[in-house]
C-alpha positions as CSV (number, residue, x, y, z in Angstrom):
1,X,0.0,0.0,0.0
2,X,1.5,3.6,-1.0
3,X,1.3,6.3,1.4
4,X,0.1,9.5,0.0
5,X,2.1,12.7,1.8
6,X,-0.2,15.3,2.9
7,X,-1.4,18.2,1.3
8,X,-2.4,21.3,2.7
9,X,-5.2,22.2,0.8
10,X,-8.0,24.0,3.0
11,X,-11.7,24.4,1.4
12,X,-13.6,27.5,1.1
13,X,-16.7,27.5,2.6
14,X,-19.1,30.1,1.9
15,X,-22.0,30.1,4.4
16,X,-24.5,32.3,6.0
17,X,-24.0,34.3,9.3
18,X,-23.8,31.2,11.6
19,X,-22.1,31.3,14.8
20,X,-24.2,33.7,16.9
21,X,-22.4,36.9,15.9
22,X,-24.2,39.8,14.5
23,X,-23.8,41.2,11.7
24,X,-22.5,44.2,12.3
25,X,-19.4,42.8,14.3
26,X,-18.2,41.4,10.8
27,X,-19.2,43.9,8.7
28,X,-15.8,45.6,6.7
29,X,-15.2,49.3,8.4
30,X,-14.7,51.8,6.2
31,X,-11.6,52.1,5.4
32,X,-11.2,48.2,4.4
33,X,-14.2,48.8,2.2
34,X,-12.6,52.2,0.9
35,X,-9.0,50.1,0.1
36,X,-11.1,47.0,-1.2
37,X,-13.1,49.4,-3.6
38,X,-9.2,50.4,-4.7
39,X,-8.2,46.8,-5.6
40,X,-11.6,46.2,-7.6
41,X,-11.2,49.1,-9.8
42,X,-8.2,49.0,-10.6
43,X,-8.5,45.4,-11.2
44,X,-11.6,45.7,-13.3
45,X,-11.3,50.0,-14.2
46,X,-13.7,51.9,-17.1
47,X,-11.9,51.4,-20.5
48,X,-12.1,53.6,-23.1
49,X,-12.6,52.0,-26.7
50,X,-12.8,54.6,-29.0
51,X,-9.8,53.1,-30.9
52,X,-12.1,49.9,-31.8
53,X,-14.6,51.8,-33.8
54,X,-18.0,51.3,-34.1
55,X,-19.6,48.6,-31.4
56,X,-23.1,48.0,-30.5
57,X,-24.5,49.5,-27.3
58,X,-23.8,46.2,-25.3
59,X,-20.3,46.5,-25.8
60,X,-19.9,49.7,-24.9
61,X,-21.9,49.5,-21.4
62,X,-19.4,46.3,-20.9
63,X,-16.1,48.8,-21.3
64,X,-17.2,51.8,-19.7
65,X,-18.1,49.9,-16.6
66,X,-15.9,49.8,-13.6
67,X,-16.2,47.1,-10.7
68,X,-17.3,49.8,-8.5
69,X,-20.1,50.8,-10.8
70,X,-21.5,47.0,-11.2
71,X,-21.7,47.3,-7.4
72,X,-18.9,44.6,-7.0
73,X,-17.1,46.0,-3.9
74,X,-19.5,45.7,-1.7
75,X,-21.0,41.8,-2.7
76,X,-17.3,41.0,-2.3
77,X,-17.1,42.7,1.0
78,X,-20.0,40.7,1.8
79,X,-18.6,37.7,0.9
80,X,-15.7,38.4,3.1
81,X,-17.1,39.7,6.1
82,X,-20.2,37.4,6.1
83,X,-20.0,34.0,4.4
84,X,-16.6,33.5,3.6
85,X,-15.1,30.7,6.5
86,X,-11.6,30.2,5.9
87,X,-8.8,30.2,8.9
88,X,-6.9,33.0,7.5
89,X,-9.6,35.5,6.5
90,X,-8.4,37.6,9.3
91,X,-5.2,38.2,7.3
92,X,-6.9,39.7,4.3
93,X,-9.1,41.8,6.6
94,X,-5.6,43.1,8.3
95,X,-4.4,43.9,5.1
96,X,-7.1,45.7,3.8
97,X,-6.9,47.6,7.2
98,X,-3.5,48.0,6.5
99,X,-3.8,49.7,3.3
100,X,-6.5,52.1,4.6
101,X,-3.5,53.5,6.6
102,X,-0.4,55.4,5.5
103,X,1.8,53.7,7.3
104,X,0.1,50.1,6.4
105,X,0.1,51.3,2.9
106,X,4.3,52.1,3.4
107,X,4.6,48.7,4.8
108,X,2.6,46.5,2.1
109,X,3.5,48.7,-1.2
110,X,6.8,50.2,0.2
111,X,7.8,53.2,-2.0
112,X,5.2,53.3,-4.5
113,X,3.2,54.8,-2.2
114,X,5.2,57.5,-1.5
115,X,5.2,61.1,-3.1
116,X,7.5,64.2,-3.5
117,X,5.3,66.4,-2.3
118,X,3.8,67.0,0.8
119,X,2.5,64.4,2.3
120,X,4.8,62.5,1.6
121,X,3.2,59.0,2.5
122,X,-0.4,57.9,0.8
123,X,-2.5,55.8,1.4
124,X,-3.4,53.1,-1.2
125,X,-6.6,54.9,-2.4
126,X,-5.1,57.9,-2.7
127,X,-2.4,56.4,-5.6
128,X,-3.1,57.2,-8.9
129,X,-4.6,54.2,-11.3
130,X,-0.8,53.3,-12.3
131,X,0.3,53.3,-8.9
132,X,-1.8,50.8,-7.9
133,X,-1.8,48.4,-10.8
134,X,2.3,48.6,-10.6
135,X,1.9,47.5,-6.4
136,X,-1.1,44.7,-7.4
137,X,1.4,43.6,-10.3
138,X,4.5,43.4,-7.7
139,X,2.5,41.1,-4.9
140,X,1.4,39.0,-7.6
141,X,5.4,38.0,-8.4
142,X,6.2,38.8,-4.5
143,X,8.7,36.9,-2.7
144,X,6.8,36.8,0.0
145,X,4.0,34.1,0.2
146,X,0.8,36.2,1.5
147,X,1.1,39.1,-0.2
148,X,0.9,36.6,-3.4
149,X,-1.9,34.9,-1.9
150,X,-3.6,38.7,-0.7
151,X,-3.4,39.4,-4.3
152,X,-4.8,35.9,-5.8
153,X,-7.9,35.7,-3.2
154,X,-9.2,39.0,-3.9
155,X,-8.7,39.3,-7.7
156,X,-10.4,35.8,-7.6
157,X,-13.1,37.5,-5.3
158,X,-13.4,40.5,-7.6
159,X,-13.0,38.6,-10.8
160,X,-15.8,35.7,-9.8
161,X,-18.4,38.4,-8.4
162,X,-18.3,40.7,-10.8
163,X,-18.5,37.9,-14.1
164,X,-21.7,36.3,-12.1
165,X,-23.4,39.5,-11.5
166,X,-27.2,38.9,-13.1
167,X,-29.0,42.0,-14.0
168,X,-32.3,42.8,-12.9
169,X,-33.5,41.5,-16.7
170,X,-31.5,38.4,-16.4
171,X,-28.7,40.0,-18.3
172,X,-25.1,39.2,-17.8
């Protein structure tokens, strides 16, 4: 008989509010909902396609909408704060607390998040577009394990809520 070694694969689970808590003890504060909306859009920002000519309307709604207009910032935060069970959910909450603060948003993006002008230090919603997309694009080829998963767990987040979103016509 072969012995398998183990692996330390965990499951997702995504549930409703069990455990007794209310739900505004897990709710996202603020600021970790104002640095969450930050990594949606500039994850899935407004594009501008003039240079493809002429496209139907469809097409058009599609590229001018952001992940914060399609409302997907807050069904992710949901998602985190309320059904999402995984053991280390409190380290993306950290980090999106983290980045919410200058001095979090020094210690996770180092000096992309800093400026020549006063003030000096920024926090990650305050970065410009191309800022933030350079920072995402560094965790995702980080040395450093978490920030790779930080990055991976919320684009898949992000990028699963916002391509299931229905419409009120039962639209994609």
């Amino acid at each position: 008989m072969e012995k398998r070694g183990k692996t330390e694969e965990q499951a997702i689970e995504l549930g409703g509010n069990e455990g007794g808590r209310k739900e505004s003890d897990q709710r996202l504060s603020s600021g970790e909902m104002e640095s969450l909306v930050a990594i949606c859009d500039t994850l899935l920002p407004s594009i501008n396609h003039d240079s493809l000519g002429d496209v139907d309307q469809a097409t058009t709604t599609f590229y001018h909408s952001s992940a914060s207009m399609a409302g997907t910032p807050e069904l992710v935060g949901e998602i985190i704060s309320e059904k999402l069970k995984h053991p280390k959910k409190w380290l993306m909450r950290v980090a999106l607390w983290l980045l919410s603060t200058w001095i979090g948003s020094f210690i996770l993006c180092g000096r992309r998040s800093l400026s020549m002008e006063f003030p000096f230090f920024h926090k990650f919603s305050e970065l410009c577009y191309n800022q933030r997309e350079e920072i995402l694009l560094s965790w995702s080829f980080s040395y450093f394990y978490l920030l790779r998963t930080l990055f991976k767990s919320i684009k898949l987040l992000t990028l699963l809520v916002f391509f299931t979103q229905v419409s009120m016509l039962s639209i994609h």
